[in-house]
C-alpha positions in Angstrom: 37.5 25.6 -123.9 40.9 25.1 -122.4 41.8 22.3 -119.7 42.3 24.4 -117.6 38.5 25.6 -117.9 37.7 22.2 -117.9 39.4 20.9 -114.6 38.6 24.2 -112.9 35.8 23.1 -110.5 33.0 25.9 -109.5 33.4 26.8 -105.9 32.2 25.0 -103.9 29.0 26.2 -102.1 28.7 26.8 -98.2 26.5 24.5 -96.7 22.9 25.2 -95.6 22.4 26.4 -92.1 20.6 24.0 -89.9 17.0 24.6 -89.7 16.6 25.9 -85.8 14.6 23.2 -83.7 10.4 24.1 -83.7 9.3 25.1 -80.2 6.3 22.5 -79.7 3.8 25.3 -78.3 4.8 26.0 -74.9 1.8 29.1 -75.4 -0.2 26.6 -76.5 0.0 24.1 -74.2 -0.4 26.3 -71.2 -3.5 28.1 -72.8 -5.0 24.6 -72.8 -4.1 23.3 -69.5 -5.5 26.7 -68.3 -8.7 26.4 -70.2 -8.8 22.7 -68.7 -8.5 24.1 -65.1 -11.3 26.5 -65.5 -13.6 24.0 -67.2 -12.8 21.5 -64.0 -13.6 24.4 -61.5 -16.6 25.4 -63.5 -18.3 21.6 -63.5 -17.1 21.8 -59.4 -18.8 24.5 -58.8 -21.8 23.5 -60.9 -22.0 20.6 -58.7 -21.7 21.9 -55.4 -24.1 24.9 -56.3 -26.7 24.7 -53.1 -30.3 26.3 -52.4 -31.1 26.5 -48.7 -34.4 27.5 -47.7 -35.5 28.6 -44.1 -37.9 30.4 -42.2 -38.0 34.0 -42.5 -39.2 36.8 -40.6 -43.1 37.9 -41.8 -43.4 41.7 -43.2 -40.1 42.1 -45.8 -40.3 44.0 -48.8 -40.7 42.0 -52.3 -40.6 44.3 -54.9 -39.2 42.0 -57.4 -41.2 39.1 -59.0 -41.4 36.3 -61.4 -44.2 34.4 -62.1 -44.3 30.9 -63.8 -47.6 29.0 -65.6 -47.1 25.7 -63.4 -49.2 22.3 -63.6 -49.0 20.2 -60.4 -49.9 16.6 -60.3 -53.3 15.7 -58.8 -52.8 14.4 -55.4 -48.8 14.2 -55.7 -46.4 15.5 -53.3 -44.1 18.5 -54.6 -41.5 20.2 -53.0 -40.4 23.4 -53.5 -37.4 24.1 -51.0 -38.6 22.9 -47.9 -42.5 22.9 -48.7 -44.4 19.7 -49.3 -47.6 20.7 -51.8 -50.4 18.5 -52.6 -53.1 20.1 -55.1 -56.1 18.4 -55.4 -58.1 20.3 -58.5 -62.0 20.3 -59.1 -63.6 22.6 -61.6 -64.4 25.4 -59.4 -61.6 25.6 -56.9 -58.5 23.3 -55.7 -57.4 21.8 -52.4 -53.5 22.6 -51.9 -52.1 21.3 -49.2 -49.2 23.1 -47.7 -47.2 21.3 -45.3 -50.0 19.3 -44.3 -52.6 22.5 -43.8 -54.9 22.4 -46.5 -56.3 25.4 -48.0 -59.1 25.9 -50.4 -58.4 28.5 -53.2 -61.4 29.4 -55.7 -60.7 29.5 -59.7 -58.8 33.1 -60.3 -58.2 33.7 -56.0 -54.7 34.4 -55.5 -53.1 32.9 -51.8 -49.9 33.0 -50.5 -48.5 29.8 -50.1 -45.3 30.9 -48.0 -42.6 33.5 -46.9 -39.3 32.3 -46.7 -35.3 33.0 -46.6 -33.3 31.3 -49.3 -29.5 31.1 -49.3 -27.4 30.2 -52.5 -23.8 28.7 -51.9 -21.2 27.8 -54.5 -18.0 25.3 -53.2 -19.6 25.8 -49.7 -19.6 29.7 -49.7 -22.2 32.0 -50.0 -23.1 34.3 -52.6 -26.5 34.8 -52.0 -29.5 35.3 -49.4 -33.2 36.7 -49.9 -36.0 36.6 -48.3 -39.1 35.5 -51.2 -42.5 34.7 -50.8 -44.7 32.8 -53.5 -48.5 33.6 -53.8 -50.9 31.2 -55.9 -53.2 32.1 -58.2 -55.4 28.8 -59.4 -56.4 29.4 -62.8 -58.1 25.8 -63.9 -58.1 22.1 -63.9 -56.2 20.7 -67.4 -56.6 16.8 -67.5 -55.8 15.5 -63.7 -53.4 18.2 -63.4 -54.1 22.0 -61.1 -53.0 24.6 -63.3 -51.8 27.6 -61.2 -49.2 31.3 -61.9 -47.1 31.1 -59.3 -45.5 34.2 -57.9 -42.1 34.1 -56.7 -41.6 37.5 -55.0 -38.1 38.4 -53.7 -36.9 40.4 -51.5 -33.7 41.2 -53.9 -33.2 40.8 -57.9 -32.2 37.0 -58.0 -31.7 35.4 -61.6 -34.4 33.7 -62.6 -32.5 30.4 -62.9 -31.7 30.2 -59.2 -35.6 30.5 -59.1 -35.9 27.5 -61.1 -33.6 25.2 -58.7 -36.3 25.9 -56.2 -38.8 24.1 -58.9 -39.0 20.2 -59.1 -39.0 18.2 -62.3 -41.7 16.5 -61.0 -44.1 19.9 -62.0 -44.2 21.0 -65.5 -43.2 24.8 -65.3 -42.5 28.0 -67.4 -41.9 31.9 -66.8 -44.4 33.8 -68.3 
């Protein structure tokens, strides 16, 4: 090896190009403040979801029905929209009570409890109206309770959730 090798120095190498600066998810970020807007529209409108029931005009046509297996408390007050329904269950037959006219329904007799117009508003709008109608069928006393299938007849297809607003906690009920 000659000096001059030896004090020759190796060239020297370029620096490294400065890594760019990351973008901190601008996409990202307004994908989630989006998502957060819908979510806090949907609970709004959850909230402010309405069922108002009127009086409607007798003779519609209800071609569309579900029926739930309901138990109503002996001598309790339920409402379903703007009906007050007191069952009072023997063996044989039941008492209900229907706004404060009481009617006596035998074991397996199906009534008709009431015919009226329901409107359904989300955020104060509405996005819904039928006309229903619910007929009674007792089927038995279990415990202290009045067992009855309730018919909710509509005058329109309605999902069957907007049915069950109309049902109180206070009654234990299912579709059947």
């Amino acid at each position: 090896m000659s000096a001059e090798e030896g004090t020759r120095q190796a060239p020297a190498a370029s620096p490294a190009p400065a890594p760019e600066p990351k973008k901190r998810g601008g996409t990202g970020r307004a994908i989630l403040f989006l998502l957060l807007v819908l979510a806090a529209l949907g609970v709004i409108a959850y909230l402010s979801f309405g069922v108002t029931v009127s009086d409607t005009t007798e003779g519609g046509s209800y071609p569309f029905t579900t029926t739930y297996d309901v138990l109503f408390p002996s001598g309790e007050v339920v409402r379903i929209g703007n009906m007050e329904l007191i069952a009072i269950p023997l063996d044989d037959k039941v008492t209900l009570s229907i706004n404060k006219e009481p009617k006596e329904i035998a074991k397996g007799e199906t009534k008709e409890v009431s015919q009226r117009h329901a409107r359904i508003t989300v955020l104060g709008m509405p996005i819904q109206d039928f006309d229903f109608r619910i007929q009674a069928t007792y089927v038995g006393k279990v415990g202290d309770r009045a067992r009855f299938y309730l018919a909710f007849q509509t005058s329109r297809q309605v999902w069957s959730f907007l049915i069950d607003r109309l049902l109180p906690a206070s009654i234990q009920a299912r579709p059947v």
